[in-house]
C-alpha positions as CSV (number, residue, x, y, z in Angstrom):
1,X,-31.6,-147.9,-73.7
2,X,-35.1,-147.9,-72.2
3,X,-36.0,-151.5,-72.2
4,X,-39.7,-150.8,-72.1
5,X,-39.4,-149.7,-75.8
6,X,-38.6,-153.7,-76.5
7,X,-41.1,-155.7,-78.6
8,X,-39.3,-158.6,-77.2
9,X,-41.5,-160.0,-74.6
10,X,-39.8,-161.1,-71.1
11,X,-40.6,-164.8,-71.6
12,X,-38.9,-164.5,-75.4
13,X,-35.6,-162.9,-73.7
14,X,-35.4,-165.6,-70.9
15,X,-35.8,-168.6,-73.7
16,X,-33.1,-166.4,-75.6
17,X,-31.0,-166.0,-72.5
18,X,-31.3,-170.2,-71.9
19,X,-30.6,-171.0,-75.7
20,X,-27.5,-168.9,-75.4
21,X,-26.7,-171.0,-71.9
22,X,-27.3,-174.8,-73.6
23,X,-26.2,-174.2,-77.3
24,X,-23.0,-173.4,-79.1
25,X,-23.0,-170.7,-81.3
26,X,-23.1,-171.1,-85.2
27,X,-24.7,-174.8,-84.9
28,X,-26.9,-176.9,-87.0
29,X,-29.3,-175.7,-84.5
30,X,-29.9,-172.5,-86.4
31,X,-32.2,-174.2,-88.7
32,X,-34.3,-175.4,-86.0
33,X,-34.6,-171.9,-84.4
34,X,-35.3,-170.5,-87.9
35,X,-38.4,-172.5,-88.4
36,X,-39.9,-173.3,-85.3
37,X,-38.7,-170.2,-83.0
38,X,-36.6,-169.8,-79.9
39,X,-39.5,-171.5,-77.5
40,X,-40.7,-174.2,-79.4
41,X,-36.8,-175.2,-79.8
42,X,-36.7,-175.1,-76.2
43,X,-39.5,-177.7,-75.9
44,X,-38.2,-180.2,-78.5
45,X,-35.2,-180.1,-76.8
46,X,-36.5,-180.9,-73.5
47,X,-39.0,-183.3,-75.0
48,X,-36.2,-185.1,-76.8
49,X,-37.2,-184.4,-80.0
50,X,-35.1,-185.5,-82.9
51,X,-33.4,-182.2,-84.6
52,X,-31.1,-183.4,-87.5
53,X,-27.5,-182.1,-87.1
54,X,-28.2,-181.5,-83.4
55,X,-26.7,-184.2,-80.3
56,X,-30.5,-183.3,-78.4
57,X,-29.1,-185.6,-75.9
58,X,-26.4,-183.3,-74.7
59,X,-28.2,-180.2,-75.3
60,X,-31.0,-181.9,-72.8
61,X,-28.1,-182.5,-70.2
62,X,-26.8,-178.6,-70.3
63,X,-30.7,-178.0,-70.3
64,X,-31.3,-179.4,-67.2
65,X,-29.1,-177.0,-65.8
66,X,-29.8,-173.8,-67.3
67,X,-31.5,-170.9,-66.2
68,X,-32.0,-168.2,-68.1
69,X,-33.3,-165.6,-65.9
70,X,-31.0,-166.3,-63.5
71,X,-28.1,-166.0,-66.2
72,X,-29.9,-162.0,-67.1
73,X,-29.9,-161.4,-63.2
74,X,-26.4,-162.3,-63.0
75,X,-25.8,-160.1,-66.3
76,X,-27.5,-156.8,-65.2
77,X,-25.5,-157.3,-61.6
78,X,-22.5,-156.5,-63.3
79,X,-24.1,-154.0,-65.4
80,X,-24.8,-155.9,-68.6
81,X,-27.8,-156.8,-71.1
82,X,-29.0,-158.9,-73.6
83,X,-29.9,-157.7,-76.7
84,X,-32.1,-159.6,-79.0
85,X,-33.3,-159.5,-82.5
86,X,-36.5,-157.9,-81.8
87,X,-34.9,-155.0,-79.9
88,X,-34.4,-151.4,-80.9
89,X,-31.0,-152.0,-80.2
90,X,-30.7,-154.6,-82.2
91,X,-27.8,-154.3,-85.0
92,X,-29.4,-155.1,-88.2
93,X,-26.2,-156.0,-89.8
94,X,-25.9,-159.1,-87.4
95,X,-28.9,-160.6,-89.8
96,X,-26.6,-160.9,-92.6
97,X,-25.4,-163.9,-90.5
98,X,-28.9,-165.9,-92.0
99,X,-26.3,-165.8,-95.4
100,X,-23.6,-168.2,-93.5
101,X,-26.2,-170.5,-91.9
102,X,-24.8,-169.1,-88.7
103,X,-27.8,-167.0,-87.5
104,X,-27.1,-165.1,-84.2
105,X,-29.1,-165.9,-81.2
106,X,-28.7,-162.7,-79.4
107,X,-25.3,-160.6,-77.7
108,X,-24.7,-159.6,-74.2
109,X,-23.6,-156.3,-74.0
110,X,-21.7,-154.8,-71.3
111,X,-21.3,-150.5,-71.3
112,X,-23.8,-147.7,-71.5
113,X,-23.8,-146.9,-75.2
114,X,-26.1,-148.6,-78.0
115,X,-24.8,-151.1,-80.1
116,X,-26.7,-150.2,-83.3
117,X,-25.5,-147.1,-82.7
118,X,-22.2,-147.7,-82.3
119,X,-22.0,-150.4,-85.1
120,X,-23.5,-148.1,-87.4
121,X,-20.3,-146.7,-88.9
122,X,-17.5,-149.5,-87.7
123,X,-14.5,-151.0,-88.9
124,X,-12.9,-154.2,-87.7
125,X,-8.8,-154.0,-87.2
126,X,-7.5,-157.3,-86.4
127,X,-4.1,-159.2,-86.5
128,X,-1.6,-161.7,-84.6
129,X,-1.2,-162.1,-80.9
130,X,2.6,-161.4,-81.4
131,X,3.1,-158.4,-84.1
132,X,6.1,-156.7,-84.6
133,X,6.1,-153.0,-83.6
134,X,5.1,-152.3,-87.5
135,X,2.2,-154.0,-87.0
136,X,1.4,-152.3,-83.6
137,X,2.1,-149.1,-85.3
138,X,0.0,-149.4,-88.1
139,X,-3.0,-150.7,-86.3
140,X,-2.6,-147.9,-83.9
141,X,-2.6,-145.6,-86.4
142,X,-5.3,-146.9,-88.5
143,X,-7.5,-146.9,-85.0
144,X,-6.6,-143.5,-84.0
145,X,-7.3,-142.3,-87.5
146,X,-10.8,-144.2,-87.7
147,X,-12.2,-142.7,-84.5
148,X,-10.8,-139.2,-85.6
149,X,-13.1,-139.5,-88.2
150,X,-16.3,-140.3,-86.0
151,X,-15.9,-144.5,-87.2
152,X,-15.9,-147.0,-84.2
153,X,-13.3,-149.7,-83.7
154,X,-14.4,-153.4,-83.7
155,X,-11.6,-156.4,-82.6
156,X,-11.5,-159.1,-80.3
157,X,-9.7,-158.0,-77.4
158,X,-6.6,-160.2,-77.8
159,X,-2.7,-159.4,-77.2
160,X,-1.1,-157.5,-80.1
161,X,-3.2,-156.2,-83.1
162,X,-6.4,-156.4,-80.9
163,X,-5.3,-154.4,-77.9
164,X,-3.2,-152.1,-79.9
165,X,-6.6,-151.1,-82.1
166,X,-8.8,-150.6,-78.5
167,X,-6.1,-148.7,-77.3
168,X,-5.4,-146.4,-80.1
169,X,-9.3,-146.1,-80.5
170,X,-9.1,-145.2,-76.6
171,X,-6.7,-142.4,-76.9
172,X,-8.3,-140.6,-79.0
173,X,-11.7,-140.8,-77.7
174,X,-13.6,-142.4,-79.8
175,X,-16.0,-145.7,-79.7
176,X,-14.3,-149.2,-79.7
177,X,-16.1,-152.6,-79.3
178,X,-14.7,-156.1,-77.8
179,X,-16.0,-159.0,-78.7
180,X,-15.2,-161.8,-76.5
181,X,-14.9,-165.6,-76.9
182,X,-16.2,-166.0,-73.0
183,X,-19.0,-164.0,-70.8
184,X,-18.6,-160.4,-70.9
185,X,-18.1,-160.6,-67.2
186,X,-15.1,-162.9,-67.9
187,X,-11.9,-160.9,-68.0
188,X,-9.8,-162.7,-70.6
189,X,-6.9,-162.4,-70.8
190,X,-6.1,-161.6,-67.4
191,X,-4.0,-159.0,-68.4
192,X,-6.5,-157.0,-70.1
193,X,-8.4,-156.1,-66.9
194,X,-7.4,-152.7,-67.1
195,X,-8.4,-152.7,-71.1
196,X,-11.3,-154.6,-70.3
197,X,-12.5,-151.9,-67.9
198,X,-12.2,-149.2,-70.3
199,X,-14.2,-150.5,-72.9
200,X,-16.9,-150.7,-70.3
201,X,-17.2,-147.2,-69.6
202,X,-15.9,-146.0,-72.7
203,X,-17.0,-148.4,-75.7
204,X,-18.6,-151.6,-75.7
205,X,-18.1,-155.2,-74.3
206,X,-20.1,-158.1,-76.4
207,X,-20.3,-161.7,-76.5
208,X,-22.8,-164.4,-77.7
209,X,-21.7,-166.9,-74.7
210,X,-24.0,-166.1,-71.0
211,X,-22.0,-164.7,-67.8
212,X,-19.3,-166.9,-66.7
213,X,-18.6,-168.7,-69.9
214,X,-15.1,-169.8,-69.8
215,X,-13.0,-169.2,-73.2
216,X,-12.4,-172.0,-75.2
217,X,-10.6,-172.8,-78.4
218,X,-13.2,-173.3,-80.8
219,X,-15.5,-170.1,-79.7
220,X,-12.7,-168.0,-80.9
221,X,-13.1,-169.4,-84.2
222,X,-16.8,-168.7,-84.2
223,X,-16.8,-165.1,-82.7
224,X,-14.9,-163.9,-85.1
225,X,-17.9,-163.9,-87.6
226,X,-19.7,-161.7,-84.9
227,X,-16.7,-159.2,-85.4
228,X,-17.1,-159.2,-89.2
229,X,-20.5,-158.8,-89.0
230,X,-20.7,-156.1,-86.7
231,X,-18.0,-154.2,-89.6
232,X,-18.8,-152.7,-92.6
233,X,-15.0,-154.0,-93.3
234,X,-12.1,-155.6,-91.7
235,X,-8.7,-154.6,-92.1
236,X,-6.3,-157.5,-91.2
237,X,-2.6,-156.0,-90.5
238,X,-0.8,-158.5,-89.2
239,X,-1.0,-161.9,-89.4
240,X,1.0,-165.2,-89.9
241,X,-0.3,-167.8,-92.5
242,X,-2.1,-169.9,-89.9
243,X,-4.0,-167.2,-88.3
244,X,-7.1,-166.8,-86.3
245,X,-7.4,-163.5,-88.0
246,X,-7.9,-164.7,-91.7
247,X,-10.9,-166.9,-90.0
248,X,-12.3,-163.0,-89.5
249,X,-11.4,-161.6,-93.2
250,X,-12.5,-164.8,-94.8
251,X,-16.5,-164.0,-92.5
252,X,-16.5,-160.3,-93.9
253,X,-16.0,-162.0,-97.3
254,X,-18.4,-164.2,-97.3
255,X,-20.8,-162.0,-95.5
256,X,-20.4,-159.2,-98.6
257,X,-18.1,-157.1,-96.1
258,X,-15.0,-155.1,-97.3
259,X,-12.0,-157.1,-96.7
260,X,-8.8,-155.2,-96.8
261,X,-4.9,-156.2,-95.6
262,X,-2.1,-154.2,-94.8
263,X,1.0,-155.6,-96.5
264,X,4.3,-156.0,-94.7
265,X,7.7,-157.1,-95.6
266,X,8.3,-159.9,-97.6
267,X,10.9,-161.0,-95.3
268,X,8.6,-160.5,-92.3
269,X,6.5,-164.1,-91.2
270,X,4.1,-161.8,-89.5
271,X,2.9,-160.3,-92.7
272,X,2.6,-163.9,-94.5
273,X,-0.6,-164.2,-93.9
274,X,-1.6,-160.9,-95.2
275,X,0.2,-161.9,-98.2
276,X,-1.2,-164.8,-99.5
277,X,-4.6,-163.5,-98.3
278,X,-4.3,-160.6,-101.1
279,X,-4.1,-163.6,-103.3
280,X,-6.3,-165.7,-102.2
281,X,-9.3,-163.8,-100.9
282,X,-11.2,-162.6,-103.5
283,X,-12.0,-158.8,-103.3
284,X,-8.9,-158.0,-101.0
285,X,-7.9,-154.7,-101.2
286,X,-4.3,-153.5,-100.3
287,X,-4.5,-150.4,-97.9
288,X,-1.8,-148.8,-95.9
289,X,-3.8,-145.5,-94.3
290,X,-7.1,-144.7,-92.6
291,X,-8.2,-142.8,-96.0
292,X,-8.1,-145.9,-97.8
293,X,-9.9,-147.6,-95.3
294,X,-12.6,-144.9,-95.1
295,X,-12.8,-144.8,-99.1
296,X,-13.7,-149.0,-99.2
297,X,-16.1,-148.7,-96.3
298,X,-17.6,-145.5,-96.5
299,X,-20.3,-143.1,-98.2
300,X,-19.7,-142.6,-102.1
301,X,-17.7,-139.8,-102.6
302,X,-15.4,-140.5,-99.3
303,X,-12.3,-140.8,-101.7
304,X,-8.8,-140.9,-100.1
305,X,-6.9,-138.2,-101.2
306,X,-3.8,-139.0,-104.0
307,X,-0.3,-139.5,-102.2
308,X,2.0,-136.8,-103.8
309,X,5.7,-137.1,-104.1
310,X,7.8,-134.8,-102.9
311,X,8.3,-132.2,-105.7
312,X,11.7,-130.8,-106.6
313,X,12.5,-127.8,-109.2
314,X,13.0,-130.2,-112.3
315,X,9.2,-131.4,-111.4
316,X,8.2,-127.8,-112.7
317,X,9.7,-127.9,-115.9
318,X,7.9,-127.6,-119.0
319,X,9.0,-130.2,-122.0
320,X,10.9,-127.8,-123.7
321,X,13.1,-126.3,-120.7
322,X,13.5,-130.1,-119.6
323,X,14.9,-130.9,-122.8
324,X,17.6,-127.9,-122.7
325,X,18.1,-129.1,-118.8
326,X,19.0,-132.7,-120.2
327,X,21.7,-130.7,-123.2
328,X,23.3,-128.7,-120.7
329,X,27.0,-130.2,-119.4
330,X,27.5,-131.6,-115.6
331,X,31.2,-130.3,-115.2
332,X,33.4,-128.3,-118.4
333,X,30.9,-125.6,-119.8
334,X,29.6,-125.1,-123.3
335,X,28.5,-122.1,-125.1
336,X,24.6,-121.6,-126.1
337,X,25.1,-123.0,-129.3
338,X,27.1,-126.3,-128.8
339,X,23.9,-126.7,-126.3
340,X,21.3,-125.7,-128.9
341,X,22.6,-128.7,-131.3
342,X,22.5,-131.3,-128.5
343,X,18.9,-130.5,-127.8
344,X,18.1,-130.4,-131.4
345,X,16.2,-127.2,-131.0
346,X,17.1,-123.3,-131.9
347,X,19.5,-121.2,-130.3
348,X,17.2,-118.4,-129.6
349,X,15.0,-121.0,-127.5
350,X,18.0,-122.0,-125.7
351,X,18.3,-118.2,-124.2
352,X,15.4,-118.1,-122.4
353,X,15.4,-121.3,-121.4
354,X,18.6,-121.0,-119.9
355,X,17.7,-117.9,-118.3
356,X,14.8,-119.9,-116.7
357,X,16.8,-122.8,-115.3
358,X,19.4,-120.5,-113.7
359,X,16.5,-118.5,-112.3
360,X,15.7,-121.9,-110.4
361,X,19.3,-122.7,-109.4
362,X,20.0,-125.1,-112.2
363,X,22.2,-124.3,-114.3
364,X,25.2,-121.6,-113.8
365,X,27.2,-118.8,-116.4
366,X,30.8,-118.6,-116.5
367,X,33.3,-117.0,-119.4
368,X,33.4,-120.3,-121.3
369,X,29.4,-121.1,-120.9
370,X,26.9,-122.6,-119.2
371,X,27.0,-125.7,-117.5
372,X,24.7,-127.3,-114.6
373,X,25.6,-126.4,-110.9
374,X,25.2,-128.0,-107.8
375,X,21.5,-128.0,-107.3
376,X,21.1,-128.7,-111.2
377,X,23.1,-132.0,-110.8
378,X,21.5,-133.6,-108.0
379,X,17.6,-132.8,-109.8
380,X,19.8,-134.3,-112.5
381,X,19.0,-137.8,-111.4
382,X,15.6,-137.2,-109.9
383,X,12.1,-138.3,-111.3
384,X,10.5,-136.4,-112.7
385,X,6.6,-135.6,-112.3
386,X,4.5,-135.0,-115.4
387,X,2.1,-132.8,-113.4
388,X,2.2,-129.1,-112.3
389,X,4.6,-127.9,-115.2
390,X,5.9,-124.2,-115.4
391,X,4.4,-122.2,-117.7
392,X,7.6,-122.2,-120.3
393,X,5.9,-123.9,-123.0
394,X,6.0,-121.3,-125.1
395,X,9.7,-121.0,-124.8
C-alpha cells in the first residue's frame, strides 16, 4: 500500500491510533465519534466533557497515558499499520458496522497484502476450541475448497475450528485472515507462533486493539463482529450450545451476512450448537460442501452442482421394463406368460422386455423360464432414480 495515496491526514491517524489505545471497542462512545469526529472526541474527553453512556473519567485516566504515535511507531517496527476509514485500503464492508451501533474505529494490520483486497471475496469458518476430528475435517475441507476457488479465509485464530480453517487455507495457497482479540504483535495463543507467523507473510493479521494489547475475555466477544463483517458469510461447523462462535453467526445475521452451519450428529455435543442455531437463527442455511457455501455467498449464477446417487442398472429402466423387472420370480422360474399376467401387460411386451433385462444382467433363461439372477436380485431392493431412463418406452 503506498501510504501517500491516504486522504487520511497524519494528525487524523494519530487521534485514530490514541482512540483505539483509551477506548473499548463497540462502546457507547461510537455515537460520540459519529457526530463530533475522532479529534473533537479526543478533546471532550480530555476536557471532561460529559458523553452519555461513556465513564469519561476512566477514559481520561487511560488518556493520560496514551500515545498514539508512539503506539504507530511501535506498529510499523514489527511491520504493521493502521488502516482507517478514509484509506484506500479501507474495507467498505466494515461500515455496515454503523447498522449495530458498533462503528469500527480503525484495524491494525499486520502482512503485506491489502485488506480490501483480500476481504473482497471472503468467507468466515469458525467453530469450538475442542472439535472432534469431523469438525476439523470439515473445516479443513471447506478452507481448502474456498481458497481453491480464489475466496479468502476469515477466523479468529483460536485452537480447533479456527486453526484448522488457517491451516487448510495455508496448504493450499490461498489468502486467510486472523482476527485477533489482542495487538497484532501479541502472539495468542502461545502455541500459534508458528501459525501466527504464517499468516504474516502469507495472509493477513488484524485487530481493533493497539500493539501490546493483552487478550481479554470480553474482546473476544466483540471481535467477533469484525470477523462477520469482514465475510460476505460465516459458516459455523462446530460448536457447543454455549459458544463463542454463535456470538459470530448471530453478527453476520444481524449485519445482512449469509449465515450458514454445518450440521453434525445428533448424538455429538459439539454440533449442539449448530443445531439449535438452524432453528433459531433466522436465515440459517444447512451446508455440508464448499459449493454450497460458494452458491449463498457468491455471484448469481454460482449454483452448487446437484449431488447424484450412485446409479445402478435398474436406475435405467423405463416404466414399462421396470414393471416386467418387478413380475419376474427371485428363485423357481416362470414361463413368459405366467409373467405377462402378473404385470398385467401383454405377452408380446414381455419378450422384449425380457430380452432387455437379460441384456443388462437381470434377469436369466433356463428350460422352465425366466427368473431374476444374481445381479437382478440385489438391484431388486435398490431405489430407484426417476431420471436418466432407457429408451424402452416403446416396448
Amino acid at each position: 500500500m503506498n501510504p501517500d495515496a491516504n486522504a487520511v491526514s497524519d494528525e487524523t491517524r494519530i487521534a485514530r491510533a490514541t482512540l483505539l489505545r483509551i477506548s473499548e471497542a463497540a462502546t457507547p462512545l461510537v455515537h460520540h465519534v459519529r457526530e463530533h469526529g475522532v479529534e473533537q472526541t479526543l478533546a471532550d474527553v480530555r476536557a471532561g466533557a460529559s458523553i452519555p453512556g461513556v465513564d469519561v473519567s476512566a477514559l481520561r485516566g487511560r488518556l493520560a497515558e496514551a500515545d498514539g504515535e508512539r503506539d504507530l511507531t511501535v506498529a510499523a517496527s514489527v511491520g504493521a499499520r493502521l488502516v482507517c476509514p478514509g484509506d484506500d485500503e479501507w474495507p467498505v464492508l466494515l461500515e455496515d458496522l454503523v447498522r449495530i451501533d458498533a462503528d469500527c474505529f480503525g484495524v491494525w494490520v499486520r502482512g503485506a497484502q491489502r485488506l480490501d483486497e483480500v476481504c473482497a471475496r471472503a468467507v468466515a469458518i469458525v467453530g469450538t476450541r475442542t472439535p472432534t476430528a469431523y469438525g476439523e475435517h470439515v473445516a479443513g475441507e471447506l478452507a481448502a475448497g474456498l481458497v481453491e476457488r480464489y475466496w479468502t479465509v476469515v477466523s479468529g485464530l483460536a485452537y480447533g475450528i479456527d486453526a484448522a480453517a488457517h491451516r487448510a487455507a495455508l496448504a493450499g495457497g490461498g489468502p486467510t485472515v486472523g482476527v485477533l482479540a489482542c495487538g497484532v504483535d501479541v502472539v495468542y495463543p502461545h502455541g500459534h507462533r508458528n501459525l501466527v507467523a504464517r499468516l504474516v507473510d502469507e495472509g493477513l493479521v488484524v485487530s481493533e486493539h493497539p500493539p501490546g494489547a493483552a487478550p481479554q475475555r470480553h474482546r473476544f466477544l466483540v471481535r467477533n463482529r469484525i470477523i462477520a463483517a469482514l465475510s460476505l458469510g460465516t459458516v459455523m461447523v462446530e460448536a457447543a450450545r454455549r459458544s463463542g462462535a454463535r456470538s459470530t453467526l448471530n453478527h453476520a445475521r444481524d449485519l445482512l451476512r449469509h449465515t450458514m452451519v454445518v450440521p453434525g450428529p445428533v448424538t455429538s455435543a459439539m454440533s449442539d450448537g449448530c443445531h439449535v442455531a438452524l432453528r433459531e437463527v433466522i436465515g440459517s442455511v444447512l451446508v455440508t460442501r464448499t459449493e454450497e457455501v460458494i452458491e449463498q455467498c457468491g455471484h448469481l449464477g454460482e449454483l452448487a452442482d446437484p449431488l447424484a446417487a450412485p446409479t445402478r442398472p435398474r436406475d435405467r429402466l423405463g416404466p414399462l421394463v421396470r414393471r416386467v423387472f418387478d413380475a419376474v420370480p427371485v428363485m423357481r422360474p416362470a414361463p413368459v406368460e405366467r409373467i405377462a399376467l402378473t404385470a398385467c401387460v401383454r405377452a408380446d411386451v414381455v419378450e422384449p422386455s425380457l430380452a432387455a433385462l437379460r441384456a443388462l444382467g437381470l434377469v436369466e433363461r433356463s428350460d422352465e423360464g425366466w427368473r431374476m439372477s444374481r445381479s437382478g436380485r440385489d438391484e431388486r431392493h435398490a431405489q430407484a432414480r426417476p431420471d436418466g431412463v432407457l429408451p424402452l418406452e416403446w416396448l
